[in-house]
C-alpha positions in Angstrom: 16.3 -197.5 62.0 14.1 -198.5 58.9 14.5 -202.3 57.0 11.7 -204.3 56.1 12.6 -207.6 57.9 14.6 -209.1 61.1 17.1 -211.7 61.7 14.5 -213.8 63.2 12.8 -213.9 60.2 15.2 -216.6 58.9 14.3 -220.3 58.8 15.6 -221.6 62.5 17.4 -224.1 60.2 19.8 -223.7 57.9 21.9 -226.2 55.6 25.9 -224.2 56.5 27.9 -225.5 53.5 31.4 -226.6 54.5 33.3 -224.3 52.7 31.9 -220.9 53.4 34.3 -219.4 50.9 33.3 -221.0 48.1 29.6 -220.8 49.0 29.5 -217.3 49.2 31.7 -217.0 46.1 29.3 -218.9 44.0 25.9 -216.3 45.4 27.8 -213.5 44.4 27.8 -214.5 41.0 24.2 -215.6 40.6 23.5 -212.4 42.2 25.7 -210.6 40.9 26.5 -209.3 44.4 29.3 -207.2 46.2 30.1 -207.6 49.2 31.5 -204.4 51.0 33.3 -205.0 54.3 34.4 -202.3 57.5 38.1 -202.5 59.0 36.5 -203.7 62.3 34.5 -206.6 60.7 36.2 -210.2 61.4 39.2 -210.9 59.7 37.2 -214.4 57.6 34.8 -211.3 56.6 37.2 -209.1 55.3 39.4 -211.7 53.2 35.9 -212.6 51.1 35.2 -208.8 50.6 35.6 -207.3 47.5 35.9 -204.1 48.4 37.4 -203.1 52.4 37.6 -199.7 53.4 36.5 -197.1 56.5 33.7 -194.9 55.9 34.6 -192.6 53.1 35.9 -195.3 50.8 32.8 -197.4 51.4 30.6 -194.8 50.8 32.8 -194.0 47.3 32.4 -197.4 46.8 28.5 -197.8 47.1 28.4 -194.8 45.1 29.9 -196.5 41.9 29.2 -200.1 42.1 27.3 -201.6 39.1 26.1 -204.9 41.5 22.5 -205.5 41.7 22.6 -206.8 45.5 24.9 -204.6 48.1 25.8 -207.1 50.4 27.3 -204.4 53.6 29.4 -206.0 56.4 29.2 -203.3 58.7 27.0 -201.8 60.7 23.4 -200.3 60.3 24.3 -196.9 59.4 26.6 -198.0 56.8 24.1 -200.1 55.0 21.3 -197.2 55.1 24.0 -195.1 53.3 24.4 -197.9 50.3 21.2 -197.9 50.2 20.4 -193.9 50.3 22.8 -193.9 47.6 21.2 -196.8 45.6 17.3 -196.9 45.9 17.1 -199.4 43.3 19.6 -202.2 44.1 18.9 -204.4 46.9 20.9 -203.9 49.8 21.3 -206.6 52.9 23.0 -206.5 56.5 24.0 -209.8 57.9 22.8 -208.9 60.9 20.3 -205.9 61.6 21.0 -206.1 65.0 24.5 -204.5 64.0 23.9 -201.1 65.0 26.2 -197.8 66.7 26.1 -196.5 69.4 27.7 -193.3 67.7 24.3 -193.0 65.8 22.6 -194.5 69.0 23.7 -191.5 70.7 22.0 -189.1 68.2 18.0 -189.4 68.4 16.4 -187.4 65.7 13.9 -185.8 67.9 16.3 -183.9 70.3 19.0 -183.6 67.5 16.1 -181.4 66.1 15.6 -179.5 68.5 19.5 -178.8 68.8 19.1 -177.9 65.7 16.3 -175.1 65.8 18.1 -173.4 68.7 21.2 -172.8 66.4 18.7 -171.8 63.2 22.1 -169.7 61.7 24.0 -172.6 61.5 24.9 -175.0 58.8 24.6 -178.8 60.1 27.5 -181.0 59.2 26.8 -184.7 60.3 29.9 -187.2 60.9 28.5 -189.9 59.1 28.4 -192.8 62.0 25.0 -191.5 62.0 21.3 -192.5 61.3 19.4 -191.6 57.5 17.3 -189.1 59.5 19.9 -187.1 61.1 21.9 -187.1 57.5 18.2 -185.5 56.2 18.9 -183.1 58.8 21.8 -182.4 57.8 24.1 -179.8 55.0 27.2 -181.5 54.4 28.5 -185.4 55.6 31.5 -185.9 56.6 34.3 -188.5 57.5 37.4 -188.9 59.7 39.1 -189.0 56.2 37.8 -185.4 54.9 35.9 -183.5 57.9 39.3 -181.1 58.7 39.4 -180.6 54.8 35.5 -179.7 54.7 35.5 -177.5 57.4 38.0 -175.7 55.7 36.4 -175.3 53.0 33.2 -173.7 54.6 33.4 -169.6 54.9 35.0 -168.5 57.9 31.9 -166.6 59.0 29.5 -169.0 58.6 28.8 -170.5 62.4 28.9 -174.7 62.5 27.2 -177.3 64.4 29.3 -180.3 64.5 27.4 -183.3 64.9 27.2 -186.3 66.2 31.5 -187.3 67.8 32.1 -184.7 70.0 35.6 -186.0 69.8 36.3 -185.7 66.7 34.2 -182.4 66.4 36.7 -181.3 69.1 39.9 -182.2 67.2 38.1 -180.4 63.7 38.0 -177.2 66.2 41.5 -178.1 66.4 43.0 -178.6 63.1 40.7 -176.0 61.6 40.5 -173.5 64.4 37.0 -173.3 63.9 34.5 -172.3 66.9 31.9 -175.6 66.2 28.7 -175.8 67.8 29.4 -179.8 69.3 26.3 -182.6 69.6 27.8 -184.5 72.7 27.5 -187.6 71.1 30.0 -190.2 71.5 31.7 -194.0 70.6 31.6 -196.2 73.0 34.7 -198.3 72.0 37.1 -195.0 71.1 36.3 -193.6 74.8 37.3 -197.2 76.6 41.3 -196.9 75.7 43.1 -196.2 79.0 45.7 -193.4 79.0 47.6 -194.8 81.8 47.5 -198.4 80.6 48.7 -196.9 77.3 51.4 -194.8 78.9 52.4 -198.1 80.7 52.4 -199.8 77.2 54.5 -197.3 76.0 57.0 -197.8 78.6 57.3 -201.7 77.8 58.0 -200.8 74.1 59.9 -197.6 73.8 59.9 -197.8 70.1 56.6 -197.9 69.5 54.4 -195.4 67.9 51.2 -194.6 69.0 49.0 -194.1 66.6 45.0 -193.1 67.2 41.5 -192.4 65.6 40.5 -189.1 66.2 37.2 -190.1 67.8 39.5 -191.3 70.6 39.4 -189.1 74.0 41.9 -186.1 74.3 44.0 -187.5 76.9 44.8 -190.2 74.6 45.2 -188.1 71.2 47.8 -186.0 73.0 50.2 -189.1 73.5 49.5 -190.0 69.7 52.6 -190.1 67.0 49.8 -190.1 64.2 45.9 -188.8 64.4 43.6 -190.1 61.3 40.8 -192.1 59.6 41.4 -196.2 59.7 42.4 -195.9 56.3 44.8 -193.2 57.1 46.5 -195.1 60.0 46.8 -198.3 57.5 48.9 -196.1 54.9 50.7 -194.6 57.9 51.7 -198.2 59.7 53.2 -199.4 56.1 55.2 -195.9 55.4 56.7 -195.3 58.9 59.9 -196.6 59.7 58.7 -197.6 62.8 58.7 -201.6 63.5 56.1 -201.6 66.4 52.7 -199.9 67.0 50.2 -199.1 69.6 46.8 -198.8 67.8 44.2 -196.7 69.3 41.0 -197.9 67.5 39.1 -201.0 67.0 41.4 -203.4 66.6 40.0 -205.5 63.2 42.1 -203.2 61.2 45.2 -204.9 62.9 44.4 -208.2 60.3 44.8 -205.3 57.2 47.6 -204.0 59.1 49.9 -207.3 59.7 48.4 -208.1 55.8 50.2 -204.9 54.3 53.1 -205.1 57.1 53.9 -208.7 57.7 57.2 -207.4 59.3 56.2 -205.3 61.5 54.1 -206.0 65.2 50.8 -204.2 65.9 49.9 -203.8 69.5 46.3 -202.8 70.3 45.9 -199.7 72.4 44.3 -201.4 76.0 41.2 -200.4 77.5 40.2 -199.3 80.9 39.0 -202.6 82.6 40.3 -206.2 81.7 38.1 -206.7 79.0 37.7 -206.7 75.0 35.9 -203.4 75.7 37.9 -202.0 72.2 35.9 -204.1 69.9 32.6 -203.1 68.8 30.4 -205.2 69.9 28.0 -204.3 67.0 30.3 -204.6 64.4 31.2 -208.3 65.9 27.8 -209.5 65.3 28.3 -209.8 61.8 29.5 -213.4 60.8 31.1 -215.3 57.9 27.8 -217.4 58.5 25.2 -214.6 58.9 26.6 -213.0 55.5 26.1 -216.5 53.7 22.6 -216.7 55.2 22.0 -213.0 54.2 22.9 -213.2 50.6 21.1 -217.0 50.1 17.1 -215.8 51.7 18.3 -211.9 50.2 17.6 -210.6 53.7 17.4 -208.7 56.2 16.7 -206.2 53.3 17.7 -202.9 54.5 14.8 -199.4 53.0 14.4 -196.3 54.0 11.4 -194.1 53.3 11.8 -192.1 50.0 11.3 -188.4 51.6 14.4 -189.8 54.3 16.3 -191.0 51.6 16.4 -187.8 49.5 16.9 -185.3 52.5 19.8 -188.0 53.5 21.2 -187.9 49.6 21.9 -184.4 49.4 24.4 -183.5 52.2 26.3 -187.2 51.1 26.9 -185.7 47.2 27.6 -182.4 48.6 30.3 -184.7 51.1 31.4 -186.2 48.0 31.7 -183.2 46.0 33.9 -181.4 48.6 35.9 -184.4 49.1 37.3 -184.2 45.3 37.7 -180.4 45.7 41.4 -179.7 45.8 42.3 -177.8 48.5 42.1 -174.1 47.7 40.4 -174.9 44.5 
């Protein structure tokens, strides 16, 4: 993880205007800031964003903005990305803390070494994953566009898949690839309960399940609808359905009840009785952490330049790919 400063670097005491809105309104101005905003950040967080999206769309996003500060409500990962794809803007996290466990469950070190024993294959990174696994890495790739990369990758050429060995596993699928999987794994898409869901199902008989595809198997199988956040938000709106099960972290429910006010949005359960299906990382991030952030322009996030161009490469070539038609 590479940034300059820390949360605690912050005065311990802070003036909190009233109306956090408006505050945060009137930085972005004087700073000429954006602020970019996950699904799965709090819904206060997402209604000040100007731009909301999963992964793909936020790295789109970064790509094209003409801010001079990147202000990223999401996780660490996310913000190294703005960054890799914007060395000279200034890029903050409200809270640096905010990490992955997806990218956690990746070290560099042995994802190296993973990758010398497979030296015929071409790397492509999911990219919930650190700046020095993406500079190990050919081609990024999203929940949104990894079944249409893959496909677009010569059938000979062998694959290692890394880091969601769930969604690696449901790429193998779709594509019917053979892909060489990193075991790596979210922590909140492998808590959802098949048999509490099955249950769920039972008390609401017209509801359709729909599901990330970095949830477990056993749960994908009882799915109406596999795909990205962004995917399952277009899906909710166009299905005829009137009630939903949602297998991922539930802060896209606010976007969901936003675009579908008629319609009732259940999230999926987990195994224990607990809020084990929101990331805890992604819930560190605060309407008053991101007023903080943008007003003392930290924590800055920066990456070393040899990281950042390794990192750059396999992102454009994701990008690239990503406006390729299919069987252009």
């Amino acid at each position: 993880m590479f940034a300059t400063e820390s949360p605690q670097t912050l005065p311990k005491f802070e003036t909190i205007p009233n109306d956090l809105f408006a505050a945060i309104e009137v930085l972005k101005k004087e700073l000429n800031a954006v602020v970019i905003a996950h699904y799965y950040q709090e819904p206060d967080i997402q209604d000040i964003a100007d731009y909301i999206g999963d992964s793909l769309g936020l790295s789109q996003q970064a790509a094209s903005t003409n801010a001079d500060v990147i202000v990223f409500a999401g996780v660490h990962f996310m913000a190294e990305t703005a960054k890799i794809l914007n060395p000279n803007k200034l890029v903050i996290l409200p809270d640096l803390n905010a990490g992955c466990s997806l990218a956690d469950s990746c070290p560099p070190q042995e994802f190296g070494a993973f990758k010398a024993a497979h030296p015929d294959h071409l790397v492509i990174s999911y990219i919930n994953c650190s700046a020095a696994i993406k500079a190990m890495s050919d081609i990024i790739c999203t929940s949104s566009n990894a079944v249409k990369i893959v496909n677009q990758i010569p059938e000979d050429q062998p694959i290692i898949f890394a880091p969601d060995r769930n969604l690696g596993r449901y790429v193998a699928e779709q594509t019917g690839r053979d892909l060489v999987l990193w075991q790596g794994a979210c922590i909140v898409h492998e808590t959802f309960s098949e048999k509490k869901m099955v249950q769920l199902k039972i008390e609401h008989p017209q509801a359709e399940i729909i599901a990330h595809p970095e949830c477990e198997p056993a749960v994908l199988r009882h799915a109406n609808y596999i795909g990205s956040t962004t995917a399952l938000l277009k899906y909710c709106q166009q299905s005829p359905a009137q009630e939903f099960i949602v297998a991922t972290e539930p802060g896209i429910i606010h976007q969901m009840q936003k675009k579908a006010p008629q319609k009732n949005f259940i999230p999926a359960p987990a195994m224990n009785n607990c809020a084990c299906n929101e990331c805890p990382h992604m819930r560190l991030n605060t309407l008053e952490k991101l007023y903080l952030a943008m007003k003392n322009k930290t924590p800055e996030i920066t990456i070393p330049e040899d990281i950042r161009m390794a990192a750059w490469q396999p992102i454009q070539r994701m990008l690239e790919l990503s406006s390729t038609p299919v069987g252009a």
